[in-house]
VMD Tcl script that draws the C-alpha trace (Angstrom):
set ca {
  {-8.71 127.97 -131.43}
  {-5.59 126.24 -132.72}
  {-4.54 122.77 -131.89}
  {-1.55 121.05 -132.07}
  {-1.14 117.48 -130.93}
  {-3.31 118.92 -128.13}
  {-4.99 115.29 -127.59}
  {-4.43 115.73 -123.77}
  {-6.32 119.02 -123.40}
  {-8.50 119.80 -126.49}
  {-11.87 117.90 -125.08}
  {-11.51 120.37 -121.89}
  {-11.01 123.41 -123.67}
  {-13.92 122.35 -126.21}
  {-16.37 121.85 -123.35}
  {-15.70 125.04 -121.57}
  {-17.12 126.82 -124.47}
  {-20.01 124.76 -125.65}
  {-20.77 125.39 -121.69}
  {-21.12 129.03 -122.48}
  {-24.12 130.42 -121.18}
  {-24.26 132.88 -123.98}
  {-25.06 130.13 -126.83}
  {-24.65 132.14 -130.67}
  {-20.73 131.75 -131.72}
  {-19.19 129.91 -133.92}
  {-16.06 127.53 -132.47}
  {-13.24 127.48 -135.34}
  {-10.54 125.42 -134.97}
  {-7.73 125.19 -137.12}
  {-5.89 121.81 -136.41}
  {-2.43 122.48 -137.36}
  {-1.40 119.08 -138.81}
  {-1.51 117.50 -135.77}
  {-0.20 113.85 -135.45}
  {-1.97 112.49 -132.35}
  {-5.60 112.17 -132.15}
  {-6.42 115.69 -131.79}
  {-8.79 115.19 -134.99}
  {-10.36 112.18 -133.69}
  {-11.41 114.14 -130.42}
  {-12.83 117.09 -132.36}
  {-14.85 115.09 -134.23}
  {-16.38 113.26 -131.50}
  {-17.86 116.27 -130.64}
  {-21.83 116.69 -132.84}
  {-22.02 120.10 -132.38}
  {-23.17 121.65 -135.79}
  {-21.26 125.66 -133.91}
  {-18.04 123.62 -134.46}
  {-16.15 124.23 -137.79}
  {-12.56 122.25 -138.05}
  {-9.71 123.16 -140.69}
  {-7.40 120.89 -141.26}
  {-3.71 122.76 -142.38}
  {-1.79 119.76 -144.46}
  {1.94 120.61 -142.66}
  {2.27 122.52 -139.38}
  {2.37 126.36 -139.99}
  {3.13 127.12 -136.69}
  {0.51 129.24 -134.21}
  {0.75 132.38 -136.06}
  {-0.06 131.15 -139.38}
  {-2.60 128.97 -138.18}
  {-4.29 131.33 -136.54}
  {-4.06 134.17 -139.49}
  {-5.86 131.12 -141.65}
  {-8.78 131.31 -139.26}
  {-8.73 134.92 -138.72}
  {-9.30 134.90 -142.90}
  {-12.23 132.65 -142.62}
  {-13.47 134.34 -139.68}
  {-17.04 137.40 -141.18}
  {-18.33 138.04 -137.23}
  {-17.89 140.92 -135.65}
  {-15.94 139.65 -132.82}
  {-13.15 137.33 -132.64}
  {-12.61 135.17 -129.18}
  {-8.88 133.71 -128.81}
  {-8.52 130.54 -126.50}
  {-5.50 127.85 -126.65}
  {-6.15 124.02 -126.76}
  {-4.89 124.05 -123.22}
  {-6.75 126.46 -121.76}
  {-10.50 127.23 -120.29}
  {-12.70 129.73 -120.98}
  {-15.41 130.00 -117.77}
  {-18.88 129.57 -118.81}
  {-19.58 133.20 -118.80}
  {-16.95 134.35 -120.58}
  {-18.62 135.08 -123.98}
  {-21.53 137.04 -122.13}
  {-19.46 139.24 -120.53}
  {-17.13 140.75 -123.06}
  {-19.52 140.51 -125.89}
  {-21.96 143.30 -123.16}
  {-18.82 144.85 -122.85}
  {-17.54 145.29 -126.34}
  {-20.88 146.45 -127.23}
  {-21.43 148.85 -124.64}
  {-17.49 150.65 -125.20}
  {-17.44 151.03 -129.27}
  {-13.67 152.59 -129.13}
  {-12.03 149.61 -127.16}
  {-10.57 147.18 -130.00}
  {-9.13 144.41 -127.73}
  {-10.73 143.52 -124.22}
  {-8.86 140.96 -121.97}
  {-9.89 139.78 -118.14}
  {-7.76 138.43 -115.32}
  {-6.66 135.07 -115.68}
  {-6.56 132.18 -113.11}
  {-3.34 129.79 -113.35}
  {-3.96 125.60 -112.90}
  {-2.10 123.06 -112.67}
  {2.48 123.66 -111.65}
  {1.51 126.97 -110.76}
  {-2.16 128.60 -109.35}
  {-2.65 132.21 -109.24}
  {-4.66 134.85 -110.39}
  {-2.73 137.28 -112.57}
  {-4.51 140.64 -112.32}
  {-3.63 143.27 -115.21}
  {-3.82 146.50 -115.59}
  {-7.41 147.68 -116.50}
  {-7.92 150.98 -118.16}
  {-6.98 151.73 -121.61}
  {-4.27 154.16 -120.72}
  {-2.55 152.04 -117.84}
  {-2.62 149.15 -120.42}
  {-0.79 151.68 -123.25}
  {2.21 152.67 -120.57}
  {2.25 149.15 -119.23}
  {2.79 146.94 -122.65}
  {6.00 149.28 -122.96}
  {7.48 146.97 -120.36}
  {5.29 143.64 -120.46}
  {2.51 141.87 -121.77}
  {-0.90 142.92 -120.55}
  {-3.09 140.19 -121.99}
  {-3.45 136.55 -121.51}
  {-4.10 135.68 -125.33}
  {-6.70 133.43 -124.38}
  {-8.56 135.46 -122.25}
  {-8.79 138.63 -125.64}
  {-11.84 139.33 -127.64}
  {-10.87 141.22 -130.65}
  {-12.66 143.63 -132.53}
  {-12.56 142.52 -136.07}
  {-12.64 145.71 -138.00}
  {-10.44 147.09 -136.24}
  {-8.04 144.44 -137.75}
  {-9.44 144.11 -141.03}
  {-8.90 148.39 -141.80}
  {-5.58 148.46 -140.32}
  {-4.64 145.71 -142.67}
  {-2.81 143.50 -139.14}
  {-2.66 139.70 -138.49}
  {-0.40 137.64 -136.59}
  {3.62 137.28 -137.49}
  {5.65 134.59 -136.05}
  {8.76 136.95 -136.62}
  {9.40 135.97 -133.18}
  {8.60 132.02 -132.82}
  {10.50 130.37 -129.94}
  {8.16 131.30 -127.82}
  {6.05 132.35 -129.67}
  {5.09 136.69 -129.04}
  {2.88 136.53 -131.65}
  {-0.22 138.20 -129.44}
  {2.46 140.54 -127.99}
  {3.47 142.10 -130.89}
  {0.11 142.65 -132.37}
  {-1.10 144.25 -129.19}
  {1.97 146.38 -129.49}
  {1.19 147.32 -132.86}
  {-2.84 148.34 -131.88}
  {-1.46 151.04 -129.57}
  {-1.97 153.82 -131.98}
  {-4.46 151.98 -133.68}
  {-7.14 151.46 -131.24}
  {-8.18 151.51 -127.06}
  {-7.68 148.65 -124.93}
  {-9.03 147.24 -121.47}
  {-9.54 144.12 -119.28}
  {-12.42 143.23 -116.94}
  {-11.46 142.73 -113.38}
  {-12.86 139.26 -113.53}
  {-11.63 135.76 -113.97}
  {-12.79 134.94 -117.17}
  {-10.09 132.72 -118.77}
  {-8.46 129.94 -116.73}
  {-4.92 129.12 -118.36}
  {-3.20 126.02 -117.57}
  {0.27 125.80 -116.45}
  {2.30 122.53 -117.29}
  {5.75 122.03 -115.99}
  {7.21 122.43 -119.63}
  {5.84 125.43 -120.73}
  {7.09 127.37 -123.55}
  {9.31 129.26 -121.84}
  {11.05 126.38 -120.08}
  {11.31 124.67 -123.62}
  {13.16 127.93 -125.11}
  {14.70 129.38 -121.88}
  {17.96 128.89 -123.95}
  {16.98 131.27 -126.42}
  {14.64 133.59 -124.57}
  {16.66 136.14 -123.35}
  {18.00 136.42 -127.19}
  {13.94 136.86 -127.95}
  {13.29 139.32 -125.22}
  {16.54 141.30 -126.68}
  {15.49 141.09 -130.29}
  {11.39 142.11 -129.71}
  {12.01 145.31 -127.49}
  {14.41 146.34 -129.92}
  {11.95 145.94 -132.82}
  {9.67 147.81 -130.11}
  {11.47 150.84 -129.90}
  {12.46 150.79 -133.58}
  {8.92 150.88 -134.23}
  {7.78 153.72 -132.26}
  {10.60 155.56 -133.79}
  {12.92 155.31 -130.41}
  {16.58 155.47 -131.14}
  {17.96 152.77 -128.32}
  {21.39 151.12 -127.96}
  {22.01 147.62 -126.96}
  {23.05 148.74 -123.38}
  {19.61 150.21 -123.19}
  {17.92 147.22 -123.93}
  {19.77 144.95 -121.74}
  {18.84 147.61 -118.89}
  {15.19 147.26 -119.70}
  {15.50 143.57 -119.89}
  {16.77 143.79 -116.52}
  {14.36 146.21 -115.08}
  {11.79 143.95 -116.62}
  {12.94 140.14 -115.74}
  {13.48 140.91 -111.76}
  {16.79 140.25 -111.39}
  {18.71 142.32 -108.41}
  {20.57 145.46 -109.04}
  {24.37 144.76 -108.57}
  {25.74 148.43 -108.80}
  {25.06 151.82 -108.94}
  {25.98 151.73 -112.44}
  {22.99 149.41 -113.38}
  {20.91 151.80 -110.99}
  {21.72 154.95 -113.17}
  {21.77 153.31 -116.70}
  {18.08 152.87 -115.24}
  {17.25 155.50 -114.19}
  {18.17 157.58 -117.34}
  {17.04 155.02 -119.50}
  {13.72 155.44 -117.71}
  {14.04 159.09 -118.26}
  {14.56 158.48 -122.42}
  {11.32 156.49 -122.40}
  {9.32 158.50 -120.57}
  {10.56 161.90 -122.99}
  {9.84 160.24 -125.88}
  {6.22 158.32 -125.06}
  {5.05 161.19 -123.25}
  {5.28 163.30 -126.57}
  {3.09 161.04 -129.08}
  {-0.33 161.32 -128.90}
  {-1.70 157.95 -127.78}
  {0.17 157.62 -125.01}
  {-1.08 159.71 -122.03}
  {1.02 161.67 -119.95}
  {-0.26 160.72 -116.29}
  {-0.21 156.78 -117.04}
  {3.19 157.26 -117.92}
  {4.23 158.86 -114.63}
  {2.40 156.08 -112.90}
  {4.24 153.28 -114.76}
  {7.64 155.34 -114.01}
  {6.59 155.77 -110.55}
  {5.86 151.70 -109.74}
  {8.90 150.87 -111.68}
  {11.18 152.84 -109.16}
  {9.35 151.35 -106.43}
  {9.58 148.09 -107.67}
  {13.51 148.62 -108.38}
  {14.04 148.83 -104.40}
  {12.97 145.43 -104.29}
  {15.75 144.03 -106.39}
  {18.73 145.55 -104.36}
  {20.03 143.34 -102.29}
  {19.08 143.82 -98.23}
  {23.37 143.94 -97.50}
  {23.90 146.45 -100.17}
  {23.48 150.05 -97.91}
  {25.24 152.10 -99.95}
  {23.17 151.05 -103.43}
  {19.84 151.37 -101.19}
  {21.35 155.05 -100.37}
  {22.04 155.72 -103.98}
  {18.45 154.60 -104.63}
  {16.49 157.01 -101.93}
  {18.85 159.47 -103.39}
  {18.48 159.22 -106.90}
  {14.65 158.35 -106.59}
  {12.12 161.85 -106.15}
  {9.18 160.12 -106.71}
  {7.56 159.42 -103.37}
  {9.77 159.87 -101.21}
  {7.82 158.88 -98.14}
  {6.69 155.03 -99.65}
  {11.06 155.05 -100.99}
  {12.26 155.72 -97.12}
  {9.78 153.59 -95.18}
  {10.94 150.47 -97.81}
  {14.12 151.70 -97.31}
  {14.19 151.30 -93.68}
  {12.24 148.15 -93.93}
  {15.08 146.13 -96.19}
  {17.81 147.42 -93.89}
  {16.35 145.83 -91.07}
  {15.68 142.81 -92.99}
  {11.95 142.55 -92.94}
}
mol new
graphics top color blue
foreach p $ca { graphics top sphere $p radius 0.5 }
foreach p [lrange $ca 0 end-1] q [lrange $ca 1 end] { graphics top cylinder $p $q radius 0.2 }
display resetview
């Protein structure tokens, strides 16, 4: 856990895991020069399982956390934010799982929302769903993640805050695992994640569509993808929900979706069918952003679209009638 001037939250987030039914774990927190009385509160609690770093000036949640992954010899590593909740069996759960599925290197669960907002988020579960999924979005709550230690410590990977405001730090590490190692999440609430009316995103919503644009470019770079910037804005857009304005936009996507799926398809960890899938929900999900009033771009759509033909027409028919 990492804490900063997290006075408000830190006692909840301690006590949902000294309430873990499964009771062997250490609880490190790294306090990361805090300048409430985050410190204060930690201490308060007289449980010999907690061990508390102090950092001297704020390193920022990547850093911090990379000093406690270094002091970190268990086999398992549990993320949870100073914020957030785990449920009481939590630790039970995915240590059973981790131990019973040796290849899976990061395990997540769904999450449950509190507080401005309250739903469940429910992610994708199986290892290859996950792999053509994080392509196009985050498939973990960080605080929901067990991590598989090794699987870290021989492919040489931390955290890097090379993208800070807000902070992708878990996102880019997951992305980096994909070749590495499997994934999966349990279909179970096992992290509760609370929501505060400024939220990281609110607090850099002047810079995040400059981070979304920078990070999927150093995706694609990464996996070897040669992409231009009209291609990235087009996956942005695909991506953030915002409706389709022309038939332009709807062909840029649909052969940037093509590019993606010809070069993914063709390495190794990525599998083939899961791929399809993805391609197949993102046209679907495209229908939804064209505007009821726009016939002729819904036309274009059934037109361009081959994949399910039946599900395109019937959602077809549905928006032109307006319900």
């Amino acid at each position: 856990m990492t804490a900063y001037n997290a006075s408000a939250t830190i006692a909840e987030a301690i006590e949902s895991v000294l309430a873990q039914t499964a009771k062997d774990f250490i609880l490190l927190i790294v306090d990361d020069a805090s300048t409430d009385n985050t410190a204060e509160i930690i201490h308060g609690f007289k449980d010999g399982r907690i061990h508390y770093i102090h950092n001297e000036k704020n390193l920022h949640i990547a850093h911090a956390a990379n000093r406690g992954l270094g002091l970190i010899e268990t086999d398992f590593i549990l993320r949870l934010d100073a914020d957030d909740i785990a449920v009481p069996t939590r630790l039970a759960t995915q240590l059973t799982f981790m131990n019973t599925h040796p290849k899976v290197g990061v395990c997540g669960s769904y999450t449950e929302y509190f507080g401005s907002r309250e739903t469940i988020w429910k992610m994708p579960l199986e290892n290859d769903n996950i792999k053509a999924n994080l392509i196009w979005d985050n498939c973990f709550a960080n605080s929901s993640t067990i991590i598989r230690r090794e699987v870290l410590v021989e492919n040489n990977l931390a955290y890097t805050d090379t993208f800070k405001h807000p902070p992708f730090e878990d996102y880019e590490l997951w992305i980096k695992l994909i070749p590495l190692t499997d994934f999966a999440n349990i279909p179970e609430v096992r992290c509760r994640k609370r929501e505060s009316p400024i939220s990281q995103t609110q607090l850099h919503a002047n810079t995040l569509q400059t981070q979304f644009f920078n990070f999927y470019k150093w995706v694609f770079v990464y996996f070897n993808l040669p992409i231009t910037e009209d291609e990235i804005r087009t996956h942005i857009l695909a991506k953030s929900g915002r409706k389709i304005a022309n038939y332009t936009e709807l062909m840029a996507f649909k052969e940037w979706q093509q590019k993606l799926y010809s070069h993914f398809s063709s390495l190794s960890f990525m599998e083939v069918e899961s791929l399809h899938q993805t391609n197949k929900k993102k046209w679907l999900s495209l229908l939804d952003l064209i505007p009821n009033t726009n016939f002729n771009l819904l036309i274009s759509y059934f037109k361009l679209s081959d994949e399910n033909r039946v599900s395109v027409l019937k959602r077809l028919v549905k928006k032109c009638l307006g319900f």
